[in-house]
C-alpha positions in Angstrom: -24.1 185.8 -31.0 -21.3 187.1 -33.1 -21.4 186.8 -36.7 -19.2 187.9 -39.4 -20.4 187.7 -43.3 -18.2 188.3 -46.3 -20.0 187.6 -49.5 -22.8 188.6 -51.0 -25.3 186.8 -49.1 -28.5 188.0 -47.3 -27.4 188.2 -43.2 -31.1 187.9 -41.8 -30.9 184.4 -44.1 -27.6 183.0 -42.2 -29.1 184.8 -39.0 -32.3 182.5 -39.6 -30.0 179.6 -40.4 -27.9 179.8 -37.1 -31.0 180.5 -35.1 -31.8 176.8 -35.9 -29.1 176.2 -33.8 -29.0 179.4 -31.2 -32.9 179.9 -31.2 -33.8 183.5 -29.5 -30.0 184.3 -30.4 -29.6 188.2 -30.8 -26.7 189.3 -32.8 -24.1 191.5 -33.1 -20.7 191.9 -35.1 -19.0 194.1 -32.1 -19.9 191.7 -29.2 -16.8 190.9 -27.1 -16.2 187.2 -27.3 -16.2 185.1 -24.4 -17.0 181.7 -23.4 -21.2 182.1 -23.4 -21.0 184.0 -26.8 -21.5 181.5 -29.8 -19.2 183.1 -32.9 -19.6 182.2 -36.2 -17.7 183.3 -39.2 -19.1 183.0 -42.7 -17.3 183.1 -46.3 -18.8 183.1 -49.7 -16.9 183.0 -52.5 -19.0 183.4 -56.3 -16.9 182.2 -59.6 -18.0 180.9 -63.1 -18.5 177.6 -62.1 -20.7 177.7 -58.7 -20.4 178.7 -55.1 -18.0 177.6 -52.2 -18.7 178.7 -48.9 -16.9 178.3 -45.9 -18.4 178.5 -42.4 -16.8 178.3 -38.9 -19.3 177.9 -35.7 -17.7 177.9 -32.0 -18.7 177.4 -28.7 -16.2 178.1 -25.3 -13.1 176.4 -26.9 -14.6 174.3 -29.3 -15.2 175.2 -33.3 -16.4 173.3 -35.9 -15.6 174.4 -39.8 -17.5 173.2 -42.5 -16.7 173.9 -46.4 -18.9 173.3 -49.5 -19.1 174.1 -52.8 -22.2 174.1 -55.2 -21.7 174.5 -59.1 -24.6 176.4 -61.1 -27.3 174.1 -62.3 -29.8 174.0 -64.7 -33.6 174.7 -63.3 -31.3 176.6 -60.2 -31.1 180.2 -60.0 -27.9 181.7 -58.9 -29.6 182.9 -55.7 -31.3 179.4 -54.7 -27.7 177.9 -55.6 -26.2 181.0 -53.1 -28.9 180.2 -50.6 -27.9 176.2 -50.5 -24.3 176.1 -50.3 -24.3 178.4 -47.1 -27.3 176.3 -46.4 -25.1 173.4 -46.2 -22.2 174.9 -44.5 -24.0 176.5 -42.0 -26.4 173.2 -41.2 -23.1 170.4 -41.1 -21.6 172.6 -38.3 -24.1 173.6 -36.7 -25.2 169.5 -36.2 -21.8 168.6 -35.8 -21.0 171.3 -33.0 -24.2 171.5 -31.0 -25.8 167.8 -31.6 -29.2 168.9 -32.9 -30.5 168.0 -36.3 -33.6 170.9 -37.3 -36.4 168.5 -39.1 -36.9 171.3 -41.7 -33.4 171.2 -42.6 -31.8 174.6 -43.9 -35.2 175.4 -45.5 -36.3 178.8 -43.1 -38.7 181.3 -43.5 -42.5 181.1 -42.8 -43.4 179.4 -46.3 -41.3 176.0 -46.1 -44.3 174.2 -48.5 -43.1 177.7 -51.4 -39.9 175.6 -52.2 -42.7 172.3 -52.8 -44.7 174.1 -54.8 -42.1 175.4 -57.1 -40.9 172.2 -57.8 -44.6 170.9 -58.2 -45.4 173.3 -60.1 -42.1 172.5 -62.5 -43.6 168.9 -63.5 -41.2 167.4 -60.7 -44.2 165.0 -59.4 -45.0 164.6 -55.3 -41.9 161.6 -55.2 -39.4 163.6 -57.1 -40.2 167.0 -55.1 -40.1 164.8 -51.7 -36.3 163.4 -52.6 -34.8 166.7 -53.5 -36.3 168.2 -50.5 -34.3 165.5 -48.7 -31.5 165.8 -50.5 -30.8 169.1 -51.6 -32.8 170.9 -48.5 -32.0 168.2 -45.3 -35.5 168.1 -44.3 -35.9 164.6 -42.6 -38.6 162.6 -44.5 -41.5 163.0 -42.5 -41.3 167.4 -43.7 -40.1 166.2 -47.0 -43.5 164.3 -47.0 -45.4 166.7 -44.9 -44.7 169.7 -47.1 -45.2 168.1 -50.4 -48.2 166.7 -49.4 -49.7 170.5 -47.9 -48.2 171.7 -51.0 -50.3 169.6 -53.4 -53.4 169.8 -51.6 -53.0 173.9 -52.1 -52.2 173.6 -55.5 -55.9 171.8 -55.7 -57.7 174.3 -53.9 -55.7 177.4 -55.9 -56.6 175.9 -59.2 -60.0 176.6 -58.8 -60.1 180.1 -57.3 -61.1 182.6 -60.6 -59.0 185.7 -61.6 -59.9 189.0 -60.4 -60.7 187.9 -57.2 -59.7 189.0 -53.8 -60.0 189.0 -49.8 -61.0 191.1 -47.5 -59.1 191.0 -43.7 -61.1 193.0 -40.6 -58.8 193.3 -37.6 -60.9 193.6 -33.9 -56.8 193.5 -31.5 -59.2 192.9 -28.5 -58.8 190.3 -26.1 -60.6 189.0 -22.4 -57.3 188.5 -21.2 -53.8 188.1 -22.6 -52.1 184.7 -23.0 -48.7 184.5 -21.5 -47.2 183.6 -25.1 -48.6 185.9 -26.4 -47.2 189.1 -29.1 -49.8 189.9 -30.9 -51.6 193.4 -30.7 -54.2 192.5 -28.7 -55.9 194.7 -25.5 -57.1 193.8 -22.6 -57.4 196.6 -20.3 -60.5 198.1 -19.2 -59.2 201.6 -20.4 -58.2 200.1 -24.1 -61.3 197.7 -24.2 -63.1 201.3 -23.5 -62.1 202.3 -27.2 -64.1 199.3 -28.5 -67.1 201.3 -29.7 -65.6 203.8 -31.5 -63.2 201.3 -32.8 -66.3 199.9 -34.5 -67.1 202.5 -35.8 -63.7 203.5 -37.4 -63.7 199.8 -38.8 -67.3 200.4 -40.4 -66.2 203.6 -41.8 -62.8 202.0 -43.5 -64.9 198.6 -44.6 -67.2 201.0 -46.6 -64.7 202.4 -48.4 -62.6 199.4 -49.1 -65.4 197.7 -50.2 -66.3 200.3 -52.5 -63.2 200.4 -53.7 -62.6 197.2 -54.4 -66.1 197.5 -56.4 -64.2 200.2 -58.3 -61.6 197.9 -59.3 -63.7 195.4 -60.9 -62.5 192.7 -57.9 -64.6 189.7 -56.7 -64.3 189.2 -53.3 -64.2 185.3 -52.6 -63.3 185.2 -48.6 -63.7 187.7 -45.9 -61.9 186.8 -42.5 -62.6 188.8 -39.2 -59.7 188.0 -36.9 -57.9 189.4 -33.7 -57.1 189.2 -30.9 -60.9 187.7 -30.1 -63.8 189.6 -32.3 -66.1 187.9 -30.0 -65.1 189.8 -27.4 -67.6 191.9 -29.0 -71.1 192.4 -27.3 -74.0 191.1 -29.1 -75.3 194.8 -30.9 -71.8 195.8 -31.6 -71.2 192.1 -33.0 -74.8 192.4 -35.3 -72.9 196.5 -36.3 -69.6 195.1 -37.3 -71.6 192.2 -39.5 -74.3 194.2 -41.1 -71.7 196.6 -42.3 -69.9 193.7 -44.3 -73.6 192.0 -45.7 -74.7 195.0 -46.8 -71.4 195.5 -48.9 -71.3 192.4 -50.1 -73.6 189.1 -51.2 -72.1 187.2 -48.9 -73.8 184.3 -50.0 -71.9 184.9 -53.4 -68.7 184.4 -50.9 -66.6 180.9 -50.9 -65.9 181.7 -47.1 -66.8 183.7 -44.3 -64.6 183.6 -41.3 -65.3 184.8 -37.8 -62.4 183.7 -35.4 -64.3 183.3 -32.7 -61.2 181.8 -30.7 -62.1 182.3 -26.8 -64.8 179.8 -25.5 -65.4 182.1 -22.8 -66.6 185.0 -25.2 -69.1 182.7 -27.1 -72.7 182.6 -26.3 -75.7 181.4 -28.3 -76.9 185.0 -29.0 -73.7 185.9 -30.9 -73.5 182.6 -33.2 -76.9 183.1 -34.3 -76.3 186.4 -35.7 -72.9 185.5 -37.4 -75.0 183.0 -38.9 -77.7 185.6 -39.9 -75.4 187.5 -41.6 -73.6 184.5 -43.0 -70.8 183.7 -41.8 -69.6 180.0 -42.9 -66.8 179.3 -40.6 -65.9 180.1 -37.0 -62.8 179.2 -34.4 -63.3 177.6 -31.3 -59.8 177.2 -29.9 -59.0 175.5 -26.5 -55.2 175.3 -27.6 -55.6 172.3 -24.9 -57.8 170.3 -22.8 -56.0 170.5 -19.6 -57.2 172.8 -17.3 -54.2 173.2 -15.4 -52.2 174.5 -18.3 -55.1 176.5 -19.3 -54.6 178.6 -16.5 -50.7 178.5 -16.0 -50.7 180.4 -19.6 -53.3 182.5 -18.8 -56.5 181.9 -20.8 -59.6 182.1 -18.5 -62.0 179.9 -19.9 -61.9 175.8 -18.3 -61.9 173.0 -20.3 -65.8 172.8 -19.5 -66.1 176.1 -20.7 -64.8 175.2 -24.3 -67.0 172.0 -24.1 -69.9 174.3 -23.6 -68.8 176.8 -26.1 -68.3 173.7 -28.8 -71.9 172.6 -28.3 -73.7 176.2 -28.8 -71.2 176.4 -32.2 -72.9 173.1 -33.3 -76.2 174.0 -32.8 -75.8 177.2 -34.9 -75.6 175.7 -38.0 -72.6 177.4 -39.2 -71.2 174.5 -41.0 -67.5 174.7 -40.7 -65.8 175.0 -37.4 -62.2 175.0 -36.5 -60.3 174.2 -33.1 -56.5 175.1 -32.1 -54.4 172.9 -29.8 -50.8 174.2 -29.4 -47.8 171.4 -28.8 -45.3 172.4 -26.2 -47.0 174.5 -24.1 -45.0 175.2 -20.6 -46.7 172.8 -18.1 -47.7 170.6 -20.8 -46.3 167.3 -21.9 -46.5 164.9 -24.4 -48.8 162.4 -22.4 -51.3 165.2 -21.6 -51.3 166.7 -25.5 -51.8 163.7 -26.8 -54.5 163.1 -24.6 -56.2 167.2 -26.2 -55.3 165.3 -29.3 -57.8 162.5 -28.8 -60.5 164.0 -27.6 -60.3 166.8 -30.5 -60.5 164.2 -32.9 -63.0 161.9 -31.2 -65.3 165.4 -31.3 -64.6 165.4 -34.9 -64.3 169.3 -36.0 -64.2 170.1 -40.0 -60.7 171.7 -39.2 -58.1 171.2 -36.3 -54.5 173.3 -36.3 -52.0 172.3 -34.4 -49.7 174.9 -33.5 -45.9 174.4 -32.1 -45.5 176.7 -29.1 -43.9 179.9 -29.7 -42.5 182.6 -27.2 -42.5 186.1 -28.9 -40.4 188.6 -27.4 -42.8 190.9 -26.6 -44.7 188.2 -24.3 -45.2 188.1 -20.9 -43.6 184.7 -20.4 -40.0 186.5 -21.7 -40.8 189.0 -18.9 -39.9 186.9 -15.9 -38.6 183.5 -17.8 -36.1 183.3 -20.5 -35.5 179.5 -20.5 -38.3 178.8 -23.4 -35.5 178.5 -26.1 -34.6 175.1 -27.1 -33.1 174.2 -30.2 -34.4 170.2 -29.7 -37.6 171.1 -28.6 -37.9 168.3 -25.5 -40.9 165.8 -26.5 -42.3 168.6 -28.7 -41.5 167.0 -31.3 -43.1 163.3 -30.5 -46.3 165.1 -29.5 -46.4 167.2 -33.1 -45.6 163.9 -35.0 -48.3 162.3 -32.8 -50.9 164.6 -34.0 -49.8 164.3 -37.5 -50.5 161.2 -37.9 -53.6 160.7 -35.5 -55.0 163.2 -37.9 -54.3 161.4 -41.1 -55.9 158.2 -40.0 -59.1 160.1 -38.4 -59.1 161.2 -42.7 -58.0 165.0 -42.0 -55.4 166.2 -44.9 -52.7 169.0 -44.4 -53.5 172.0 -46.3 -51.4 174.7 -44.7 -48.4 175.0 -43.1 -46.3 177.5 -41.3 -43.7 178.6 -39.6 -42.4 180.8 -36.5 -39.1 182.2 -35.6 -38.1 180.6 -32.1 -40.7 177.4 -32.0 -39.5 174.8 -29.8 -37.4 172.4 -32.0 -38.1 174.8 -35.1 -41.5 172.9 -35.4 -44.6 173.8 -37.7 -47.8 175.0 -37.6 -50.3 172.8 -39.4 -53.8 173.1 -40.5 -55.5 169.8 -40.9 -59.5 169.6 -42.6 -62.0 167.4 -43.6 -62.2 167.2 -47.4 -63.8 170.4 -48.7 -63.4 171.9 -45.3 -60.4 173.7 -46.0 -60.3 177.1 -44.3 -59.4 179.1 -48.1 -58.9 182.7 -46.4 -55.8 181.2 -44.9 -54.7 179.2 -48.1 -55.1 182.2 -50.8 -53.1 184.6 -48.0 -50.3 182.2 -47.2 -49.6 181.7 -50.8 -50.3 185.1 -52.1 -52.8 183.7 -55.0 -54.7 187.3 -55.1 -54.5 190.3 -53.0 -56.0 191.1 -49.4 -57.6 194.4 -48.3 -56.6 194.7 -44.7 -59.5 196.8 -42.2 -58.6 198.2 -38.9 -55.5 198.3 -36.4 -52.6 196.9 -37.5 -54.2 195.7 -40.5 -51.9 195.3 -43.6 -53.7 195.3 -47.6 -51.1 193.2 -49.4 -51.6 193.5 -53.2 -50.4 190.9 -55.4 -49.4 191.1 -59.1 -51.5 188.8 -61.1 -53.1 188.3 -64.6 -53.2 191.5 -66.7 -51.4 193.6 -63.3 -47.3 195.2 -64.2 -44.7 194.7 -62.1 -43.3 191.5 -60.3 -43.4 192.7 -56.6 -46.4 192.3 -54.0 -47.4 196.4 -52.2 -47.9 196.3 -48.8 -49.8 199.1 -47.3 -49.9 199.4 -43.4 -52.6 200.1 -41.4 -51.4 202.0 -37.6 -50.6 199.3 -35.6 -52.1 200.0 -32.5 -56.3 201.1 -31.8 -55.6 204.5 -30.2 -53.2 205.8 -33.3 -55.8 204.0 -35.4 -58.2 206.3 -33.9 -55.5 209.2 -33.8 -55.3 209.2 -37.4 -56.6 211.2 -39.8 -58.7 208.4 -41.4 -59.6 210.6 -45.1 -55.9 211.0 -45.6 -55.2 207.4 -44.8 -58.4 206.6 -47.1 -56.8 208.3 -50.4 -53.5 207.6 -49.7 -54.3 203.5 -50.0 -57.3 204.4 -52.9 -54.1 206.4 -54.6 -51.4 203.4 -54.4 -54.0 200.7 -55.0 -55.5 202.8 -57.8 -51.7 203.3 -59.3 -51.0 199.1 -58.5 -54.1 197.9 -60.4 -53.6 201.2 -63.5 -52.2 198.4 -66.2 -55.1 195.7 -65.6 -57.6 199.1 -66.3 -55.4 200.2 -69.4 -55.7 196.8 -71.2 
């Protein structure tokens, strides 16, 4: 796509705003136009009184132009009124030229519920927030609802968490086999699944230390979240290594959660739930992402839908009390009669926490590889089965408690998490919101720390771990060690001085 920008405006925000339009659009100021190039020429104009914008979108021989102007406000920041009137101008042209009208409105980025809680958080009250949304945002009134309603429950759950606090991340980027969506860094192959030991051992060596660290900083940790790729792909003594190396850092009976995303039914056994339970972990993943067997193997998981079954039943009879189950909407092969059906049955099995995810194709995945037709801007029935899941959640008594979004899901659709009261997987709530800060362990692990009471400065620090397990073995792991004590140290210097 061919975009021009003069103004001062942000161009990965009006590259985000066409791609509502133009999803998996790739862009370029010097491409040649021709009839399969979409071009779209963007004007913002700032004076004393407010914003006008003027945007022109075209197709083959046919453009649309769509102008707009936007005076300053009170309770509006110059930037939010900036960010609105292209908003606007880039959101009428695009629904007038290409017929498609994105449910989230011009509101993009992976927070949509940050813009609910502002206004929450302002005194606005859930009815006021959820008409502005519509009015001054587009969203359609089922995301005006949606959001505001995530956004609130969050604001619940935040209130209660206690200053100094923190979370703890452990990465384990190994996987069975690879799903055909799939971008993450995960590994499957027998030579990268042969690092797995030492890769334990790395992890153990870093957890130490950032435990101790955080110690050192005078940090409570309230959730600890091991995540992948599949950390039960883990065999049952590396599994008890990996666990005793976090209980013996930390009470974790002192914690508020203990995550292991378990995720894979065909990499759960009995053995391996009993000792996350020994060493107390509170929450685990069992994700079939659906119940249709066909599909199941189309996008490459290898596990049946008998095999989840199975897998469901052993995390029952472990006695870790909070369990969670993925279903993704949209998946190729799938439909809406055949999700809604995964739907049904999820809910009829009754799991503390279900999250529905909106299908998703990352460049990097194999499905881009020999397909390139995933894009779609409408997003088919995608759509009816997310709003179907929606609200066969609500009446099964599940709220929404967190909410995200991806760059290039079908129909620009969310990702919701859904729990039984007091279920509410916190790890995900505190990160998503960036309520405290998180100390990232292992390959591409990232320790994002967040300015809060008694902490200088306004911006969040992120350091990053090496992204993939053979550099994060490569690496010289002491260096890597003071370097994050040294900025964290420096971050966290004006809370110590006090």
């Amino acid at each position: 796509m061919k975009l021009t920008i003069k103004g001062n405006i942000n161009k990965y925000y009006v590259q985000s705003l066409c791609m509502l339009f133009f999803p998996g659009a790739k862009f370029s100021e010097a491409e040649e136009v021709s009839e399969n190039v979409p071009c779209a020429d963007l004007e913002v104009t700032e004076t004393g009184e407010g914003v006008f914008t003027r945007f022109s979108l075209g197709v083959g021989n046919e453009t649309v132009t769509s102008e707009n102007f936007i005076e300053y406000q009170e309770g509006f920041t110059k930037d939010r009124i900036l960010k609105i009137s292209v908003g606007r101008s880039v959101f009428d042209a695009g629904e007038k030229l290409m017929g498609v009208t994105p449910p989230w409105g011009i509101l993009t980025g992976v927070r949509p519920a940050k813009v609910a809680s502002e206004y929450l958080r302002e005194g606005l009250g859930i009815q006021k927030t959820k008409k502005l949304l519509r009015s001054e945002y587009f969203l359609n009134p089922k995301k005006a609802s949606l959001v505001t309603d995530v956004a609130s429950n969050e604001a619940k759950i935040v209130k209660k968490l206690p200053e100094n606090t923190c979370s703890v991340y452990i990465s384990v980027p190994f996987c069975p086999s690879r799903c055909a969506y799939c971008s993450f860094v995960s590994y499957t192959t027998k030579r990268l699944l042969s690092l797995v030991p030492d890769y334990v051992d790395a992890v153990i060596k870093e957890a130490d230390d950032v435990f101790s660290e955080i110690k050192s900083l005078g940090l409570k940790i309230s959730t600890v979240y091991i995540g992948g790729g599949t950390p039960t792909i883990l065999d049952a003594p590396l599994l008890e290594k990996l666990l005793s190396a976090v209980s013996r850092n930390v009470d974790v009976n002192e914690l508020m959660e203990f995550t292991l995303e378990a995720g894979r039914p065909d990499t759960i056994t009995a053995e391996k739930l009993q000792i996350a339970k020994s060493h107390g972990v509170s929450r685990i993943s069992v994700n079939p992402q659906t119940l249709n067997d066909e599909v199941l193997q189309f996008i490459g998981r290898h596990h049946t839908v008998d095999c989840f079954f199975k897998a469901y039943d052993l995390a029952l009879a472990s006695g870790i009390r909070n369990i969670n189950t993925d279903l993704i909407a949209g998946l190729p092969g799938d439909n809406f009669i055949r999700f809604s059906r995964s739907v049904d049955k999820i809910i009829e099995m009754h799991p503390d926490n279900i999250t529905v995810h909106t299908f998703c194709v990352k460049k990097a995945s194999d499905l881009l590889k020999s397909e390139t037709d995933y894009f779609s801007a409408s997003g088919g029935d995608t759509g009816k089965s997310i709003d179907y899941s929606q609200v066969k959640a609500k009446n099964a008594k599940y709220k929404p408690y967190y909410l995200y979004r991806n760059k290039n899901s079908l129909g620009n659709y969310e990702n919701v998490g859904f729990a039984v009261e007091g279920s509410e997987c916190l790890y995900n709530i505190f990160m998503m919101e960036e309520v405290h800060s998180i100390f990232g362990i292992g390959a591409g692990a990232v320790t994002k720390l967040v300015p809060g009471a008694g902490i200088s400065g306004e911006k969040i620090i992120r350091i990053f771990n090496p992204k993939y397990p053979y550099e994060y073995l490569d690496s010289s792991i002491e260096e890597r060690f003071a370097e994050r004590r040294s900025r964290t140290e420096s971050f966290f210097s004006s809370k110590k001085g006090d």
